[in-house]
N, C-alpha and C positions, 0 to 999 in steps of 0.2 A: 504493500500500500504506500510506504515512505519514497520507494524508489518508484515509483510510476506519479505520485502527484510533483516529486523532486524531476522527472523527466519533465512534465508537462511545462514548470516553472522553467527548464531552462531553454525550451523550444520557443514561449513566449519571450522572453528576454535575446534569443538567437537574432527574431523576427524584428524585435520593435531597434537591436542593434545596428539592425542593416537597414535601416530606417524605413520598413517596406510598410507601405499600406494593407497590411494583410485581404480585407474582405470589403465588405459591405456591399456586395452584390446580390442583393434580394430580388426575389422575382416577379415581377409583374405579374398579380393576380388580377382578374377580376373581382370587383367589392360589391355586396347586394348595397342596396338605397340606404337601408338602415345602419347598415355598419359605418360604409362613406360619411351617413350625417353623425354621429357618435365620433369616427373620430376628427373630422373636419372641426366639430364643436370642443375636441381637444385640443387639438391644434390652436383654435383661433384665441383659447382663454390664456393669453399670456402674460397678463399683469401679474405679479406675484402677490397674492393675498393676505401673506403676513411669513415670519419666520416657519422653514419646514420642521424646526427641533423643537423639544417637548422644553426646554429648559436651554435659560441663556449659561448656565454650568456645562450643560453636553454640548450644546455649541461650542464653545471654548477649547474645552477638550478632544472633541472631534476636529474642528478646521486646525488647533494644535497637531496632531498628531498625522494628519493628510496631510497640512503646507510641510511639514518636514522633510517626508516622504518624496512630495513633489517638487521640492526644492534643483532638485540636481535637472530636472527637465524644465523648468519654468522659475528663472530664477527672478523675476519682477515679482516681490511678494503682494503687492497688492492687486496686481492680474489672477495669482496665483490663489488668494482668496476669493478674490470674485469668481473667477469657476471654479472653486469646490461650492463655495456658495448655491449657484448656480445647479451645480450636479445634483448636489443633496436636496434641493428645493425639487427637480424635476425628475429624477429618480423615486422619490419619498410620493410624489402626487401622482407618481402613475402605478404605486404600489410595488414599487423596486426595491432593493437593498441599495442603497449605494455606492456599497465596496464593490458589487457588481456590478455596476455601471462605470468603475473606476476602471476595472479590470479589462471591460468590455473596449472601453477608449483607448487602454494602453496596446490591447493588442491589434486595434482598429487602427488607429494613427498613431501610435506614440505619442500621444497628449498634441500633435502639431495642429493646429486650427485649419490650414490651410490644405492637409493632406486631399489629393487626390489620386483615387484608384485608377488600375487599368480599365476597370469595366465604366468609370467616371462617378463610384461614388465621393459621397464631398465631406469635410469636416471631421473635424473631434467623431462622429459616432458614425459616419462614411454612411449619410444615407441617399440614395438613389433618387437621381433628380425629378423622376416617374409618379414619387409622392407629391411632390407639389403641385402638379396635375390632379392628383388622387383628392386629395384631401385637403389641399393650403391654397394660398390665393397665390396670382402671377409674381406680387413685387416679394414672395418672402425668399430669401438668402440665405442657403445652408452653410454660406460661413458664417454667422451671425453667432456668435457663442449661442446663444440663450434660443434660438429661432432650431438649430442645428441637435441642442438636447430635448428640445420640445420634441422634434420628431422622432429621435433616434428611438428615446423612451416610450413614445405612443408605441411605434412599429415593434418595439420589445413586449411588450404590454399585448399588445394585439396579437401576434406571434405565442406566447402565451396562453393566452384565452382561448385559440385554436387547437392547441396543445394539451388541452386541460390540465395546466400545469407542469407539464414535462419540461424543463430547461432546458435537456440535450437536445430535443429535436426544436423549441422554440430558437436556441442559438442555430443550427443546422438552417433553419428558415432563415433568420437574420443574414447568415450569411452565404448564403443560397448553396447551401452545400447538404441539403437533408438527409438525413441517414448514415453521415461520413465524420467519425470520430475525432475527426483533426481538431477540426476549430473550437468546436463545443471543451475539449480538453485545454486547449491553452487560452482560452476565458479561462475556465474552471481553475487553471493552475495560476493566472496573473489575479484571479480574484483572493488568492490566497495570500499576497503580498498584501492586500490592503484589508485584511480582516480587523473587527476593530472592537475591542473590549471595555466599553467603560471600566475606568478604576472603582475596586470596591469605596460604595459611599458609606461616610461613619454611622453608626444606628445615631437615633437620637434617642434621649432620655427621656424620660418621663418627667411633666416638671413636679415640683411637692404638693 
């Protein structure tokens, strides 16, 4: 088990070294009316409605221990909060982990905003310019931080729900390789670098 999730961790760190754009070549479905408006109506709700964390303590501690991390890729610390910010905000409202979504970007673009694939997906979560047809309006720009994790997370989320919950084959969808163990494993292994523990919190007492 050590030595196959320690394989997967160094396949993803091989890939994002060679600065390659791994995936994000999902496939053009056809979408029934209802789903199209459901997620069109994700898509279009992008004001952020208040903080995603349950406590300004987990905040702290959480973007603490991610900007570290992310340090060595994204050395502007105040860029570099704004998208964890960002991540955690639209990972959290689409019902994500956001260490997995962490994961899913490193091994999608190496954190580069600008990354594009061979097949021409775009951004931080390399999504396929084919949604924005789908489901977004003409003027939105998948390099846009915030426009680029809006969808990645929807089509994660959606992919998902198609899946009833299977990961390996909603990644497989993501990155249009269904049923083929590569990619689903080095998410799963880069989501392992950003696993995240709150510290135990002190009990409190009882007062007299």
């Amino acid at each position: 088990m050590r030595c196959a999730r320690a394989w997967r961790i160094i396949c993803a760190l091989c890939c994002i070294a060679a600065g390659v754009a791994t995936a994000g070549n999902q496939q053009y479905e056809p979408l029934s009316a209802s789903v199209r408006a459901v997620l069109s109506g994700n898509i279009a709700d992008r004001k952020p409605s208040g903080s995603s964390f349950r406590s300004s303590a987990e905040a702290v501690e959480w973007l603490g221990v991610m900007s570290a991390r992310l340090a060595r890729r994204i050395p502007d610390r105040n860029y570099r909060l704004e998208l964890l910010r960002a991540i955690h905000y639209e990972a959290t409202r689409a019902g994500l982990d956001p260490q997995l979504v962490l994961g899913l970007i490193q091994v999608e673009s190496g954190f580069r905003k600008y990354a594009v694939s061979s097949a021409g997906a775009r951004g931080y979560m390399q999504v396929m310019p084919f949604w924005v047809k789908l489901i977004g309006q003409p003027a939105d720009n998948l390099f846009h931080m915030r426009t680029n994790l809006r969808y990645g997370c929807t089509i994660l989320r959606h992919y998902l729900e198609i899946e009833k919950g299977n990961l390996f084959r909603a990644l497989g969808r993501y990155n249009g390789s269904l049923g083929r163990a590569e990619y689903p494993n080095l998410v799963r292994g880069a989501w392992e670098q950003w696993r995240f523990e709150r510290k135990q919190q002190p009990a409190t007492t009882p007062g007299p």
